[in-house]
C-alpha positions in Angstrom: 190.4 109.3 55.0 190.5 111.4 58.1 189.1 114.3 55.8 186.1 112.4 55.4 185.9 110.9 58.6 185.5 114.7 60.4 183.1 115.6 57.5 180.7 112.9 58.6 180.6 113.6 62.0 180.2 117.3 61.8 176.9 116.6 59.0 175.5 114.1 61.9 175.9 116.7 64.5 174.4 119.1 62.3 171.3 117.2 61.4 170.3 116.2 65.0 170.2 119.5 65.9 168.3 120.7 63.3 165.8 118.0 64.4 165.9 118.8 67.9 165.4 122.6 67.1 162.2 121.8 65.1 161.0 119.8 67.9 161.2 122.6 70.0 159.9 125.1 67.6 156.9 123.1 67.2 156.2 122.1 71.1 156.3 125.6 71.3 154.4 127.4 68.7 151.8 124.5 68.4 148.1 124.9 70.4 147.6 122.0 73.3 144.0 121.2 73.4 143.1 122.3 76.9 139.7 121.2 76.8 141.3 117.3 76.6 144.4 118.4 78.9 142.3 119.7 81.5 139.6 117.4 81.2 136.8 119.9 80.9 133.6 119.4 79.3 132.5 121.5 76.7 129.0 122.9 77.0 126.8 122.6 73.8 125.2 126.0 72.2 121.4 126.6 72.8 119.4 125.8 69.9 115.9 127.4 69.6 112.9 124.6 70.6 109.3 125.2 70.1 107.0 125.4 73.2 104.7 122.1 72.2 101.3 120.8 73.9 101.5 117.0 75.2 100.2 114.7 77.7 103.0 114.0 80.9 103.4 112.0 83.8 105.5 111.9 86.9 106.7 108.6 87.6 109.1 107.2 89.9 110.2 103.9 90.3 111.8 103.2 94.5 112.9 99.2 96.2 110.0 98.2 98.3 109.8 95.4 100.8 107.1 93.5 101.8 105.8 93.3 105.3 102.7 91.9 107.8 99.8 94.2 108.3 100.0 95.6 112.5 97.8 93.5 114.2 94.5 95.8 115.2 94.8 95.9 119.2 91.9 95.0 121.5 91.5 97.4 124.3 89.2 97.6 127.1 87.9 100.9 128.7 87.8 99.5 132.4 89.6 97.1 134.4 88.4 94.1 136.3 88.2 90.7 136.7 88.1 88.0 133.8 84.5 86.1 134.0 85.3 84.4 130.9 87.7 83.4 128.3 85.9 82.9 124.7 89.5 82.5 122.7 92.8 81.4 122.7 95.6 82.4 120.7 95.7 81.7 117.1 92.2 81.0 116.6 89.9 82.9 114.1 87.7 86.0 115.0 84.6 87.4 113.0 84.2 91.6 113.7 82.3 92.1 116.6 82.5 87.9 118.2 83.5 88.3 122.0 86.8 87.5 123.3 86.8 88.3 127.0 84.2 88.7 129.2 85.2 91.1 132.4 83.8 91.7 135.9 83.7 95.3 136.9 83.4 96.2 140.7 81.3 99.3 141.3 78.4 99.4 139.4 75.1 100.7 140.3 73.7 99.7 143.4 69.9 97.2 143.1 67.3 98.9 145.7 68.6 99.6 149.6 70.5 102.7 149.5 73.6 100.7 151.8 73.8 98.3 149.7 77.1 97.6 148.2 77.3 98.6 144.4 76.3 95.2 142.5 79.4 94.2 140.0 78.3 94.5 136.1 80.2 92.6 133.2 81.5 94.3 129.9 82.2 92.1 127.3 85.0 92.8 125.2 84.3 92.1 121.5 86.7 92.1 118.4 87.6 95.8 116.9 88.1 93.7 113.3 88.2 90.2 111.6 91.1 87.8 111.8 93.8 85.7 114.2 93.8 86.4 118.2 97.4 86.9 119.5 98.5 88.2 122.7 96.0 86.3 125.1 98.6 84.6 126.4 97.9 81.9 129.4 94.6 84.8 130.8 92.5 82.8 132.8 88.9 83.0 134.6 89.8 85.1 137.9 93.1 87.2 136.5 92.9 91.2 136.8 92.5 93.1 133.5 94.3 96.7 133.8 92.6 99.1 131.3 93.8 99.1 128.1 95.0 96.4 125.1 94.3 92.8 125.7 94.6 91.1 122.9 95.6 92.1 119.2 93.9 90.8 116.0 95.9 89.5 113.2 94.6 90.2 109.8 96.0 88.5 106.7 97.2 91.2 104.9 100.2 92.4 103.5 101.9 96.5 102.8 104.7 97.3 100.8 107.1 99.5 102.4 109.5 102.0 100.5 111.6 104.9 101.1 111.4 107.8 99.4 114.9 110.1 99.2 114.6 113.1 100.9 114.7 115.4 97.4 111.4 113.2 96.1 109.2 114.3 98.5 108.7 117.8 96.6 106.6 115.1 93.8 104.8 113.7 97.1 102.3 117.0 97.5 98.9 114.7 97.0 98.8 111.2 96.9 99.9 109.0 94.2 97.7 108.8 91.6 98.5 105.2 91.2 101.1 102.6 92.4 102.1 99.4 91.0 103.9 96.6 93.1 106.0 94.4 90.6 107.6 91.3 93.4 111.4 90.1 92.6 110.7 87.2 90.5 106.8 87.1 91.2 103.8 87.3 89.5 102.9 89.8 87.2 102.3 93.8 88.7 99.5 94.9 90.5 97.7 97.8 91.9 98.8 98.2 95.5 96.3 101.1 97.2 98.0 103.8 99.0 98.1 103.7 103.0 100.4 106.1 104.1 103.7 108.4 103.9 104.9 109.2 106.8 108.1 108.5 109.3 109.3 104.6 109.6 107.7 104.3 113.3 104.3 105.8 112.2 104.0 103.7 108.7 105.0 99.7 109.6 107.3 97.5 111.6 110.6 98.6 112.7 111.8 95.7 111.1 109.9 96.3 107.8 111.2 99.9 108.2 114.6 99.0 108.6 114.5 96.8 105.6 112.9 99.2 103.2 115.4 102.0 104.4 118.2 99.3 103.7 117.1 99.1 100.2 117.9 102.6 99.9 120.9 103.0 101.8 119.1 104.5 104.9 116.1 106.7 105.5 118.4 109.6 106.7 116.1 113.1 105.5 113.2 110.4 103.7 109.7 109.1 104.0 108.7 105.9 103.7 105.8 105.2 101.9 103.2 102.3 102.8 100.6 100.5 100.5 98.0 97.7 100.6 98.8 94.6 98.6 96.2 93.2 96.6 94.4 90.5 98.6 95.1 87.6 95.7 98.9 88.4 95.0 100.8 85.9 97.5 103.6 87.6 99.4 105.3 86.7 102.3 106.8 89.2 104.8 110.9 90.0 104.0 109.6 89.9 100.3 111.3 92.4 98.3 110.4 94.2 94.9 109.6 98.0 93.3 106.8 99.9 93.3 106.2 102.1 89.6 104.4 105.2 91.5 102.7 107.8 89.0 102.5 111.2 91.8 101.2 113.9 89.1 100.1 113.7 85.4 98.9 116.0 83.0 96.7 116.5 79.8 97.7 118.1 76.9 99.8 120.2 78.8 102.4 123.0 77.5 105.9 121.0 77.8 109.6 122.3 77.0 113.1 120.1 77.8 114.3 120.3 81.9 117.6 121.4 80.3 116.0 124.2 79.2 114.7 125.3 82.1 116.8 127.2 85.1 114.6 124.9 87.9 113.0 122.1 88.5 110.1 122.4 90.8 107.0 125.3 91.4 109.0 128.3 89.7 112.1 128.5 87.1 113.6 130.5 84.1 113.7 130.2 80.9 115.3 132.3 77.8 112.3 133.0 75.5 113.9 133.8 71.4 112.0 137.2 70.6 111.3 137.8 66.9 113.8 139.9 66.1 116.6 137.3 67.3 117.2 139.0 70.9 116.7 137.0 74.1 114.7 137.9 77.4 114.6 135.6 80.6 111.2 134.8 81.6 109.3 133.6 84.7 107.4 130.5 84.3 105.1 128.2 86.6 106.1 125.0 86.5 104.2 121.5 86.8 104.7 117.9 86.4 108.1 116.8 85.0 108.9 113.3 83.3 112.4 113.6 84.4 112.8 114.8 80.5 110.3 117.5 79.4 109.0 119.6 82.1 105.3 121.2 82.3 104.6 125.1 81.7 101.3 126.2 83.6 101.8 130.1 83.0 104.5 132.2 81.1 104.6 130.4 77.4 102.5 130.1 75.1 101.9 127.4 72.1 104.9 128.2 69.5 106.8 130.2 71.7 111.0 129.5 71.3 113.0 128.7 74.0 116.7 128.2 74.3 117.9 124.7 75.1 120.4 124.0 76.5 119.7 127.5 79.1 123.0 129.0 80.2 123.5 128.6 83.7 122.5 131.8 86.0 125.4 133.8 86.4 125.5 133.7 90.1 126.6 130.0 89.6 128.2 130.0 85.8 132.1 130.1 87.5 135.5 128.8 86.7 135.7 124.8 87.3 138.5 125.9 89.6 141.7 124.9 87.9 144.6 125.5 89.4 147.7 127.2 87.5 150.1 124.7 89.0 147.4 122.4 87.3 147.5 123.5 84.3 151.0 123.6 83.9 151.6 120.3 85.2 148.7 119.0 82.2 150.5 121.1 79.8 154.0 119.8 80.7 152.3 115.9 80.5 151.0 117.0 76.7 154.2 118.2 75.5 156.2 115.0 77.1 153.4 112.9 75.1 154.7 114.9 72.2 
């Protein structure tokens, strides 16, 4: 009974280390996949693509917000004294209607040479159409310092938008057409370009500071400023997009971005020669739809390029991987093992 009792134990011991040794065997002989361990991506092969003709159009689509047209101020070249008051605040102005008339000391003297210089008036008239504001409580016999008055109001609306700091290289001319689409409004219009500029030169600081909170801040942008369409009702603090088209071109030369080495005015591509070799080549580029890019010298119709382009080899470098890394990753594969 003992007999069989050691014989059992000894075959046990035997076959657990056989299993452990093939464990071992295999955890060592066996090829982790580093690409999964290490997390890195692995870059497709280029594929010849044809250099093809077809229309393209920049478009990019930024959060705008809706603000009040600055009021128009009303200015006077000379001081004096008010004569008369033809408005108050908040009351409608044609172009060109009076609003203050002034009387100004010093003018030019009627006959006798001793006389003291007769006074003149200058009427002060309205530099545009709409609502007077900033009058305040002036009355007949107040001094008038040189300069603004009075503003006019005008009924109009801009939408405001910030444009990131790396869009402005699409921003050389002006838009060749914006759209204005209001957050649960009516349906897109055609909103005319006013302006790109910094916040304080294009609205309100309050309009600016809203359009750059869209955004995340204005930090290195532009904001952009266009006129709302005189029949879409808005209100100011409004928010929505505008669909801006900056470039487009007809029947242009177009390959893929990713097979270009550049983005903007110049880039690279590898051109497929007929014999199967490759050369890097110098191309003008032109307006990109964020997928295809436009070729305005270096290609021609039929011409192969590789796409996906390897990167330049200034910049094609190790992902930076440490050793301790890559040991740790392995150690985690061969535990999962």
């Amino acid at each position: 009974m003992k007999k069989w009792i050691i014989l059992g134990v000894a075959a046990a011991v035997l076959l657990g280390g056989l299993g452990f040794g093939g464990y071992t065997l295999y955890s060592l002989t066996a090829t982790p996949p580093e690409e999964e361990a290490l997390g890195l991506q692995i870059v497709p092969e280029g594929q010849p693509v044809e250099v093809r003709r077809a229309d393209i159009e920049s478009r990019v689509v930024l959060d705008a917000v809706i603000a009040a047209e600055p009021g128009v101020a009303v200015k006077t070249r000379t001081g004096g004294t008010v004569a008369r008051v033809w408005l108050t605040d908040g009351q409608s102005v044609e172009q060109g209607a009076p609003i203050l008339t002034l009387t100004v000391e010093g003018g030019a003297a009627s006959g006798d040479d001793d006389a003291e210089p007769a006074p003149v008036t200058r009427v002060v008239r309205a530099p545009a159409s709409g609502t007077v504001s900033g009058l305040g409580d002036l009355a007949v016999g107040d001094p008038v310092e040189p300069g603004e008055v009075a503003q006019i109001t005008q009924n109009k609306f801009r939408a405001v938008a910030t444009v990131p700091a790396n869009d402005l290289y699409l921003f050389y001319d002006e838009p060749e057409e914006i759209l204005l689409q209001i957050d649960r409004g009516p349906a897109p219009e055609e909103c005319e370009f006013l302006s790109l500029g910094s916040p304080s030169n294009n609205a309100s600081g309050e309009a600016g500071g809203a359009a750059a909170d869209q955004t995340g801040g204005s930090e290195g942008g532009l904001e952009l400023a266009c006129r709302v369409p005189d029949g879409m009702r808005v209100f100011s603090g409004m928010r929505g997009q505008l669909s801006i088209v900056t470039d487009k071109a007809k029947n242009a030369l177009v390959v893929p971005m990713t097979a270009v080495r550049g983005t903007v005015d110049s880039g690279e591509v590898l051109v497929v020669l007929e014999d199967g070799t490759t050369e890097v080549r110098e191309v003008e580029l032109g307006v990109s739809d964020g997928e295809e890019i436009e070729v305005r010298s270096g290609l021609s119709p039929g011409d192969l390029v590789m796409d996906p382009i390897p990167l330049a080899e200034e910049f094609d470098v190790p992902s930076g991987v440490t050793e301790d890394e890559y040991y740790e990753d392995l150690d985690s594969w061969m535990l999962e093992e």
